[in-house]
C-alpha positions as CSV (number, residue, x, y, z in Angstrom):
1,X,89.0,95.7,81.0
2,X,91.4,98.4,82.1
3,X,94.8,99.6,80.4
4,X,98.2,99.7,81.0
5,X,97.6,103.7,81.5
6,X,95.1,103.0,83.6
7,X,96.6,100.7,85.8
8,X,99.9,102.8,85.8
9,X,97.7,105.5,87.2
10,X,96.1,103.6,89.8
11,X,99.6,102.5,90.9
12,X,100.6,106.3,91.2
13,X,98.0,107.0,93.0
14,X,98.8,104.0,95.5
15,X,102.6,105.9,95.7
16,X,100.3,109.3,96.3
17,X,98.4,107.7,99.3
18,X,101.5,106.3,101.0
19,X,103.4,109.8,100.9
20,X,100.3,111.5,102.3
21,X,100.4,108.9,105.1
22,X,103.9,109.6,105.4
23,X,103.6,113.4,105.5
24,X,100.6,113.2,108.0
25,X,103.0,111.0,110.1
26,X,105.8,113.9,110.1
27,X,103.0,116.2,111.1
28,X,102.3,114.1,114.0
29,X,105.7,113.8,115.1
30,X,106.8,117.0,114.6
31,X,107.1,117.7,118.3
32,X,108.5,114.5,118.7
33,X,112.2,114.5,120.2
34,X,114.8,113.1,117.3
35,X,111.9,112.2,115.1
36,X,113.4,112.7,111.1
37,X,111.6,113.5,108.5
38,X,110.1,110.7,106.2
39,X,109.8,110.9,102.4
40,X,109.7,108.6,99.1
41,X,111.9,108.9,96.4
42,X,109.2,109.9,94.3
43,X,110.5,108.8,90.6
44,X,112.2,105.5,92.0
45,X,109.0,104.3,93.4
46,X,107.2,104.9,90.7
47,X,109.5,102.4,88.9
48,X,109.0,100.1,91.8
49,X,105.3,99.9,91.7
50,X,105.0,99.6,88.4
51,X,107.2,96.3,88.5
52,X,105.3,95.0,91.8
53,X,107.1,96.6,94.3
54,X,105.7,98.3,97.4
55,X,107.2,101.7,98.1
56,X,110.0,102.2,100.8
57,X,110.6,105.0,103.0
58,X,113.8,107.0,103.1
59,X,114.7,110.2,105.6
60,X,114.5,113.6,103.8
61,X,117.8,115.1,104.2
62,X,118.9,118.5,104.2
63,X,116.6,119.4,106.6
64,X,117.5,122.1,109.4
65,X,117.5,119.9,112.6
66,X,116.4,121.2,116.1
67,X,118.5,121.1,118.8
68,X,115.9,118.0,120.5
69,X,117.0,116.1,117.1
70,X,113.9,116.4,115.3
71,X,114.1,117.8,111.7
72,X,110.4,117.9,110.8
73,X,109.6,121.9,108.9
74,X,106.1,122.5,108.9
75,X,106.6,124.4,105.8
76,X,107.8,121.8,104.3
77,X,105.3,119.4,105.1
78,X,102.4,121.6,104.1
79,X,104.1,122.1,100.9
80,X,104.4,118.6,100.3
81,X,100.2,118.3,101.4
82,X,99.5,120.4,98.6
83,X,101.8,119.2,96.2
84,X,100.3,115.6,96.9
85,X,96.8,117.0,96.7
86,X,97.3,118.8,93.1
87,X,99.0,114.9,91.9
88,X,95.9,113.5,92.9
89,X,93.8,115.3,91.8
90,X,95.3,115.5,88.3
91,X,95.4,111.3,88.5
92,X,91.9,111.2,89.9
93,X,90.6,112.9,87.2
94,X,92.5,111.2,84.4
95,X,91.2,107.7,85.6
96,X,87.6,109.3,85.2
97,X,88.4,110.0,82.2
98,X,89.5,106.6,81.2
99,X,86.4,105.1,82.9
100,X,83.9,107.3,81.3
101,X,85.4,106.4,77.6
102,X,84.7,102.7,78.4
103,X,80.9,103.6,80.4
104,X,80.4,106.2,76.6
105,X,81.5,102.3,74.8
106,X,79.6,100.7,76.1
107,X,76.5,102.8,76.1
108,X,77.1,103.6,72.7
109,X,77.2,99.3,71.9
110,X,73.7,99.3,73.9
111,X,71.9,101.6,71.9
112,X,73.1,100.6,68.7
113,X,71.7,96.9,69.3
């Protein structure tokens, strides 16, 4: 049986995997004429998710724009690759965490039979 924590987690992790597709996506485009930059509001979604939701997509603004149009910073996006990385990775490990207290339960209710 898993837990509201854990379940919140996995559903952050969901909102984790979209933005890295997102970012990914703004990588690929970022030669792309009038291409804009695509982001989640991060805390919003959150809220979303965790009532059912799936997350939406919203252009980053205050991004310099090129003159083609296209507002996509490399910086930025590499930035946000690393940020997203360091999330999951600090989710990733707390759901192992959660998972090895109920495998340590239950190994501890099989040798005390």
């Amino acid at each position: 049986m898993v837990d509201a924590t854990t379940s919140s987690l996995q559903r952050y992790m969901d909102l984790l995997s979209a933005r890295q597709k997102l970012v990914a996506s703004n990588i690929a485009n970022a030669d792309t004429p009038g291409y804009k930059t695509k982001d989640v509001d991060f805390q919003f979604e959150f809220t979303s998710l965790v009532n059912g939701q799936q997350p939406q997509t919203i252009e980053a603004e205050g991004l310099e724009e090129k003159p083609d149009g296209n507002n996509v910073s490399m910086d930025r996006e590499a930035r946000m690759l690393a940020e997203n990385a360091m999330r999951f990775n600090v989710a990733s490990t707390l759901v192992r965490s959660q998972f090895k207290q109920i495998r340590d339960a239950i190994d501890e209710g099989k040798s005390s039979s």
